[in-house]
TORTOR-261235 format. One record per residue (C-alpha): x, y negated, z negated. Coordinates in Angstrom, 3 decimals, decimal comma, padded with zeros to 6 digits. Example, Ala and Ser with C-alpha at 12.3 -4.5 7.8 and 13.67 -1.06 7.14 Angstrom:
<zados>
          u          v          w
    012,300    004,500   -007,800
    013,670    001,060   -007,140
</zados>
This chain:
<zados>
          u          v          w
    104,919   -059,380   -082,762
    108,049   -058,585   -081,018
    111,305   -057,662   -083,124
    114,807   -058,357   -081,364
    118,073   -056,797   -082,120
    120,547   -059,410   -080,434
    124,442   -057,827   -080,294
    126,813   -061,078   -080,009
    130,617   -060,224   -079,113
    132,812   -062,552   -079,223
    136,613   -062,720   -077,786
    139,215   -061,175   -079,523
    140,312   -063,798   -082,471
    137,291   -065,904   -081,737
    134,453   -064,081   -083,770
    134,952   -066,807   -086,505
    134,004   -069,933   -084,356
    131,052   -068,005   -082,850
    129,747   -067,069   -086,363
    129,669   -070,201   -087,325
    128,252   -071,405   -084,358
    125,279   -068,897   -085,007
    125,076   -069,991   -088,539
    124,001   -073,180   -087,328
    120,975   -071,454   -085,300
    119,242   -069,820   -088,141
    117,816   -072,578   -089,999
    116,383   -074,514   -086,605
    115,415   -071,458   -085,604
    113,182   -070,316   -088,704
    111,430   -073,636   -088,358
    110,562   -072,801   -085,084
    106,377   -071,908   -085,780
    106,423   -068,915   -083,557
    109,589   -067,798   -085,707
    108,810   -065,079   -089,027
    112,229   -063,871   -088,774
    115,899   -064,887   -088,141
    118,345   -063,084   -089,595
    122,440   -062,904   -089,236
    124,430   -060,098   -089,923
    128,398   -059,354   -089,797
    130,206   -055,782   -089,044
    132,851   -054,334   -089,447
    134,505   -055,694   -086,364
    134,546   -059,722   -086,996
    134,044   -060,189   -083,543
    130,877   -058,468   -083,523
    127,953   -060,061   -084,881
    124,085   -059,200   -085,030
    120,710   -061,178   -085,160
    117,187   -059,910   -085,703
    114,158   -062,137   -085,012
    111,117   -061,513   -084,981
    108,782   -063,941   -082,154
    105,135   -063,857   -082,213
    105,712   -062,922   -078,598
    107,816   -062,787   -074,893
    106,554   -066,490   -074,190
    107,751   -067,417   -077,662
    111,285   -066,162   -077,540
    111,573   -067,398   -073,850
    110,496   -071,099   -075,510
    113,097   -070,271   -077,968
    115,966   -069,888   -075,596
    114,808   -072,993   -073,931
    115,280   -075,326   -077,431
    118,074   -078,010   -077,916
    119,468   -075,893   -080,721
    119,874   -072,939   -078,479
    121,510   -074,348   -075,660
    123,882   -076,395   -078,052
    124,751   -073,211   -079,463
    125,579   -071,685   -075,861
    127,473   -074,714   -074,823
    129,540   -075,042   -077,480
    130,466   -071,215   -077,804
    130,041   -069,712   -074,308
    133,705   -069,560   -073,108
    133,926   -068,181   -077,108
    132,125   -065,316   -075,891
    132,949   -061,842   -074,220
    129,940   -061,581   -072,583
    126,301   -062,142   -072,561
    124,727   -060,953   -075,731
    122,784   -057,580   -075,554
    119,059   -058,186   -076,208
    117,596   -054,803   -077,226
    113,570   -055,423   -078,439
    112,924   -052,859   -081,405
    109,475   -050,530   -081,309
    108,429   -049,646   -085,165
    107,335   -046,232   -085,327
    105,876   -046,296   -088,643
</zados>
């Protein structure tokens, strides 16, 4: 199993579009069989956004990235963006 913490930032005034744009990912993305978690989560900034999955593996998120729903999502919103997202994979220690 392999847990992602995925920071999205978007430009300044644009964290609306982009949220909504990620909104759209979660339910294709949970139907996805290699999926067991996709969650979306707003801070305090409302340009910053953050999404933990969970992928059975590195083979399953890299088939992930590679779905229609995906790359609609980074067509559509990556001018929206202020840079690539930062992809940090979580270790449990417990």
């Amino acid at each position: 199993m392999m847990t992602i913490l995925a920071t999205v930032r978007a430009e300044d005034g644009r964290g609306d579009a982009v949220r909504a744009g990620l909104e759209a990912l979660v339910a294709p993305s949970r139907a996805e069989d290699t999926c067991t978690r996709y969650d979306l989560f707003a801070t305090e900034d409302p340009n910053v956004l953050l999404v933990v999955e969970e992928w059975a593996d590195q083979a399953a998120l890299n088939a992930h990235m590679e779905t229609p729903h995906f790359k609609a999502f980074v067509a559509a919103n990556g001018e929206a963006l202020a840079g690539p997202p930062v992809i940090q994979v979580l270790t449990p220690l417990g």
